[in-house]
N, C-alpha and C positions, 0 to 999 in steps of 0.2 A: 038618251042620245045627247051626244057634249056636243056646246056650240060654241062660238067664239067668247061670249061673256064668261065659260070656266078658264080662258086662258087667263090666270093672273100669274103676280109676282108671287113669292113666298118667302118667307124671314128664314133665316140661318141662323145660330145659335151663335152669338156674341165670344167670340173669343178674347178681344181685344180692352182695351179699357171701356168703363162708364158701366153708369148703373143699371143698363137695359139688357135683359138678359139674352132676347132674338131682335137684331139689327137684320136692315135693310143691306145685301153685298152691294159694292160700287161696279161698274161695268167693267172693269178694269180690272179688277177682283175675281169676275166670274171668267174675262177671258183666258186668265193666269191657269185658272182650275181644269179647263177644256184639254182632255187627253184623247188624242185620236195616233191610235197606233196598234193599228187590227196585224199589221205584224206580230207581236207579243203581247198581242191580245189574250186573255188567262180564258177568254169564251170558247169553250168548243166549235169548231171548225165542222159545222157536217159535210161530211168530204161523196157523200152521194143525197141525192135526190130521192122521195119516197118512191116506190115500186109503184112503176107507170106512170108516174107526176114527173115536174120541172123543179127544179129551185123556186120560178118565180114562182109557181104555183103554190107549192109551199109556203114560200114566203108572204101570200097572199092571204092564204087560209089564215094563216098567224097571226098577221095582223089586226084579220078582222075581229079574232079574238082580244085583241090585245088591246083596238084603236075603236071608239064609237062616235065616229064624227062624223055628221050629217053628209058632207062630200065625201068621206071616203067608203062610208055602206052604199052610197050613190056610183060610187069608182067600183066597186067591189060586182057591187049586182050588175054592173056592165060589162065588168070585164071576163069575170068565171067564165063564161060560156065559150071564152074564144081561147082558154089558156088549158084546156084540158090536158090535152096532151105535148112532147116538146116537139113534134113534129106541126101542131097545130100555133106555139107561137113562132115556130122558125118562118112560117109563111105567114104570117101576118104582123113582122116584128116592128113595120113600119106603122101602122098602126096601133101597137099598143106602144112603142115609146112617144106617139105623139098625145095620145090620150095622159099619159104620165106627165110629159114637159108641159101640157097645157094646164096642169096642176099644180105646178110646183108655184103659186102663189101663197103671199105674205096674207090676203084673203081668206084662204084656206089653211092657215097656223097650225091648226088640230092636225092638217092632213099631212102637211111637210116632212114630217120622219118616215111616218110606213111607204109614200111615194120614193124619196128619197132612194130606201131600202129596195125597196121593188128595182129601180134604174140599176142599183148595184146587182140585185140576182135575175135581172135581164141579162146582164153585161156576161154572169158566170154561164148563163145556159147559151150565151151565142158565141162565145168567146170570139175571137178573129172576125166572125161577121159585125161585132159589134162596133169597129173600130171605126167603121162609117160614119159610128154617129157622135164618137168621140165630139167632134165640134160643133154639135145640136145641143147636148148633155151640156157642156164647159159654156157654150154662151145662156143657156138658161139658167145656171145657177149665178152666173154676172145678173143677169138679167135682179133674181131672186134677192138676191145681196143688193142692189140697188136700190131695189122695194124697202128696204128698211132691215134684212135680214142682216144687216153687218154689224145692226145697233142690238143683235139680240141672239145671247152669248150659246141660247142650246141650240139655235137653227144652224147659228155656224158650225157648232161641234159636229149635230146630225148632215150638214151639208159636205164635210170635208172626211167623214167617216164612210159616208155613201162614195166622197171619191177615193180616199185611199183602199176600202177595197176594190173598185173596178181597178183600181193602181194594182195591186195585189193579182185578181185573176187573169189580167190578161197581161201581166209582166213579159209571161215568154215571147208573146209575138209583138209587144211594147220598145221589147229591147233590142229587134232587130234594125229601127229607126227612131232613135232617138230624139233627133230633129223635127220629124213629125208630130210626135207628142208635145215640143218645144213649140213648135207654131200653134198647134191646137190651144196648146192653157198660156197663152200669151197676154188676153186679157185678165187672168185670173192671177196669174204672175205679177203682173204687175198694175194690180188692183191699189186705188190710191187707200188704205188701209195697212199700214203696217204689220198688224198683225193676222191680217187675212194673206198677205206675202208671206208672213211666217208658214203658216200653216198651208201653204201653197209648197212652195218650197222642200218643206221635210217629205209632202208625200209624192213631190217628183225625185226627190235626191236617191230613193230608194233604187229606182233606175238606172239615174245615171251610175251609182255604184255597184251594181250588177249587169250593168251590157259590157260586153266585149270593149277591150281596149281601145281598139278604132273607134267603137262609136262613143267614148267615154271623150275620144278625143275632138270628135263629129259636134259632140253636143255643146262642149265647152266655147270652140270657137263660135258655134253658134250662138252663145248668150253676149259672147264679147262684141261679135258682132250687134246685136243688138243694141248694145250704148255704144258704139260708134256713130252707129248711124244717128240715136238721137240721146245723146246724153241726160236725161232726164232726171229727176233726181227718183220717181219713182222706178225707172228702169234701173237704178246705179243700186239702190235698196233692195230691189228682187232680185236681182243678179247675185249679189252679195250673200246673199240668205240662200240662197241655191246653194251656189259652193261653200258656203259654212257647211251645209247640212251634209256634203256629198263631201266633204273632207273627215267631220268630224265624226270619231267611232264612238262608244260605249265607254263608258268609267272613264272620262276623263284621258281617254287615247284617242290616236288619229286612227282612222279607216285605214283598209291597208292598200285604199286606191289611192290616200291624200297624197301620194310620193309622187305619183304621177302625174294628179292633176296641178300641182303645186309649179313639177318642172316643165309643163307644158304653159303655165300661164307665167312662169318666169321667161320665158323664151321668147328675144324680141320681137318675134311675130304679132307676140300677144301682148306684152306686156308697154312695150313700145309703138305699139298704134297711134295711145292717144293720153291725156291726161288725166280724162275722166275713167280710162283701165286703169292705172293707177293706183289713182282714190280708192275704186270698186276692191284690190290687192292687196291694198293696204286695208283694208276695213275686212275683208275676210281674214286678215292673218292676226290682226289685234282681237279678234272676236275668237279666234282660237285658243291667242294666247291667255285669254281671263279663264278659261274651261280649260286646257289642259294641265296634265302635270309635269314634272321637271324632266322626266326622259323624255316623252314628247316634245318640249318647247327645243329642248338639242338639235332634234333633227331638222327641225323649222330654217333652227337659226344654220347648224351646218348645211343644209339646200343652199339657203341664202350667199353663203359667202362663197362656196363654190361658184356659183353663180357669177358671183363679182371677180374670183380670180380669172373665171375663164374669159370675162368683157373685157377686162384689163390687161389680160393676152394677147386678146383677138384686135385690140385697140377701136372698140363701141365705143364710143363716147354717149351718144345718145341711150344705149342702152343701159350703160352703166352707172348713168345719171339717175335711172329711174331705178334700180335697183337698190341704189347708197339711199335713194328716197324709204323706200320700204324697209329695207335694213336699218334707218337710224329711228323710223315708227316703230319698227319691233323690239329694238333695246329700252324704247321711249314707254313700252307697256308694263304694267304691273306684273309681278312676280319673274319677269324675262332676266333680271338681275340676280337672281338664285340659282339661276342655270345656265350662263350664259358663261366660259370658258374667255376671261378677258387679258388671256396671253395669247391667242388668237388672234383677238380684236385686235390689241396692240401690232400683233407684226400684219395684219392687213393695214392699220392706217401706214403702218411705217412701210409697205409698200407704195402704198399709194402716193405719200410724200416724195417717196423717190422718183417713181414714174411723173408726178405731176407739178410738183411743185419744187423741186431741188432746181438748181441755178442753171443745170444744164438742161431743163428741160420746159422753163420761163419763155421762152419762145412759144411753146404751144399756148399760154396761159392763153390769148387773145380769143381763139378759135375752143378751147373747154374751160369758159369761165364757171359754167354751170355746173361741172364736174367738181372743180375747183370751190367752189363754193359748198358743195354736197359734202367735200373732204372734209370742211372746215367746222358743219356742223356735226359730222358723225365725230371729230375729234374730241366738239362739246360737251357732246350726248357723253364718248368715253370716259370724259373728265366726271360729269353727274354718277358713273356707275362703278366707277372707281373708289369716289369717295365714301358712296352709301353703303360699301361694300365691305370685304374682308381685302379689299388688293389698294389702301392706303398707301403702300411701303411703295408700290409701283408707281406712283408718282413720280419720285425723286427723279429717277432717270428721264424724265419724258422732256424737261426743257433742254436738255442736248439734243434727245434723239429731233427734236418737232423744230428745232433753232431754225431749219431752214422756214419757217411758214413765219417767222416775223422778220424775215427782209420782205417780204411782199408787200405791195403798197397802192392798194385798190379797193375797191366797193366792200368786197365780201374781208380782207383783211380786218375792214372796220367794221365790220358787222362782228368779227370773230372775236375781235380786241373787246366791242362793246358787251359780249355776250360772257368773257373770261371775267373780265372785271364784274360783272354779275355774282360771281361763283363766290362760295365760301372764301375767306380770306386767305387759308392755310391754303389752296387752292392756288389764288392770287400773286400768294409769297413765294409760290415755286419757281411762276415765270416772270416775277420782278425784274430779271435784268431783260427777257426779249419786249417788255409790255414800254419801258423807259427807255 
């Protein structure tokens, strides 16, 4: 019978340098290695229950074959008697899920996986009934993780495997409200753990990319809502790691929801609430840009500017502020430069200059200084990706076309002037006569 003194550490076979040949992994190491993704999971799915048994019952029997921990042959000999049949746990489910959650202790280490496993083929034999308890389950495993389970890398694997499959079996009636399930794993979401948000994250994103449109649109404003109301920096990080996951597909592609959730949270609704949405927009889109590849990063970047022509239309200022934000982070990211179409770019600034900055339209400067400023730095940015680039020759033309932005004579001029003189020289020598 195992008790707690057989829970130890165990050595790993040394890959790295030095002359020992089984080291100690670092926790950091082992969280890296944690794969929970019972979606394309290589495990056989048993897709019925033994003739006359439950899931959990099954599940039960298994275990005890498998687990000899003093609590859980204790769990085991109490609980058989009431799981015989599934007609016998559906009437008493309130009772065995509370005998489970009052287990799921860091005390009980040995017991932690086969309970775990049990809550998950509870979940598959009550399906829709079990949804009650959805936020009994999500605050006991806070609960769990607080005990010290966040410092120790297989409880988390086992605790977030137990929830992506109940994530898994009860998807269908999951994704009829999406918002619900967002309030239920609230704290788990935004658990101060980064990489417990991680893995929060990927196994609700599964969701939100398979509900119905509405509710894809239901659950987005919901999270934005969330850091409105309290900007936090762990709410800004969970958020973020959501719609990473719920944008981001397979090899190195977008999901083929990322189109929609992208022009929903570009939409002043969403994207213009507040500063801290922003940030959260900017940090999903840079986090894209280092994973995907060069068709992918196109569409990003063509959303994006569309975006900006239609502000600059519609005459947003506020809106279009925060857009030229995002747009000059996304050029600002690694590899965006290899795929980025910068006779585009060019004839957006050179809109922009017209609309905002040409002599007949100095007047507005007063009331869109922050617009005007945005122009100045995305010009920047163009000059950095210019250069680095294959589109040098395209230089030459730009101190005619840009002549109107050095008669300006304000805050952000000087910041623009201080930021050119920065640049390469060959850069510098272009627009010698607007800089003197």
């Amino acid at each position: 019978m195992a008790t707690q003194s057989h829970a130890q550490a165990v050595k790993s076979l040394n890959s790295g340098a030095g002359k020992r040949r089984f080291v100690f992994k670092t926790f950091s190491q082992r969280v890296e290695e944690i794969d929970v993704d019972v979606f394309r999971s290589l495990d056989p799915l048993k897709q019925e229950p033994s003739e006359g048994s439950s899931f959990f019952r099954d599940c039960l029997v298994e275990w005890r074959e498998l687990n000899t921990a003093e609590d859980f042959i204790s769990f085991y000999e109490e609980m058989l008697p009431l799981v015989q049949t599934l007609p016998q746990i559906i009437l008493q489910k309130e009772i065995i899920l509370s005998s489970l959650l009052s287990r799921l202790d860091m005390k009980g280490r040995l017991s932690v996986e086969p309970i775990l496993r049990l809550i998950a083929a509870l979940s598959r034999d009550l399906l829709e009934d079990f949804i009650p308890f959805l936020q009994k389950v999500a605050d006991s495993m806070v609960l769990l993780l607080n005990s010290g389970a966040d410092r120790e890398s297989e409880i988390i694997e086992q605790i977030f495997t137990s929830w992506s499959c109940i994530m898994m079996y009860l998807q269908k009636y999951l994704m009829r409200d999406v918002v619900n399930i967002l309030k239920v794993t609230k704290k788990l979401r935004f658990y101060p753990k980064d990489y417990i948000q991680e893995f929060m994250a990927e196994s609700i994103s599964f969701l939100l990319r398979n509900a119905p449109a509405e509710q894809i649109n239901r659950g987005v404003r919901k999270v934005i809502s969330e850091i409105v109301a309290k900007p936090l920096e762990t709410r800004k990080s969970g958020v973020s790691a959501l719609l990473f996951y719920v944008m981001r597909g397979f090899s190195s592609k977008l999901h083929s929801r990322a189109e929609q959730v992208l022009q929903l949270l570009l939409h002043n609704e969403v994207i213009g609430r507040s500063n801290p949405v922003i940030e959260v927009v900017i940090t999903v889109v840079q986090r894209l840009c280092e994973e995907l590849q060069s068709s992918e990063l196109i569409l990003l970047l063509q959303r994006e500017q569309k975006e900006i022509y239609e502000s600059v239309s519609n005459g947003h200022s506020h809106h279009l502020t925060h857009l030229l934000s995002l747009f000059i982070s996304t050029l600002e990211t690694n590899n965006v430069h290899k795929a980025i179409d910068f006779d585009q770019v060019l004839e957006l600034v050179k809109l922009l200059i017209e609309t905002f900055i040409m002599p007949s339209s100095m007047q507005k400067a007063g009331e869109q200084y922050k617009v005007i400023d945005k122009i100045l730095q995305l010009m920047l940015c163009t000059l950095d990706g210019l250069h680095s680039g294959t589109h040098v020759g395209a230089l030459g033309i730009l101190s005619m076309q840009w002549a109107p932005v050095f008669e300006m004579r304000n805050k952000s001029f000087m910041k623009f002037i201080k930021g050119l003189l920065s640049k390469d020289t060959s850069i510098v020598q272009i627009f010698r006569t607007g800089i003197t």
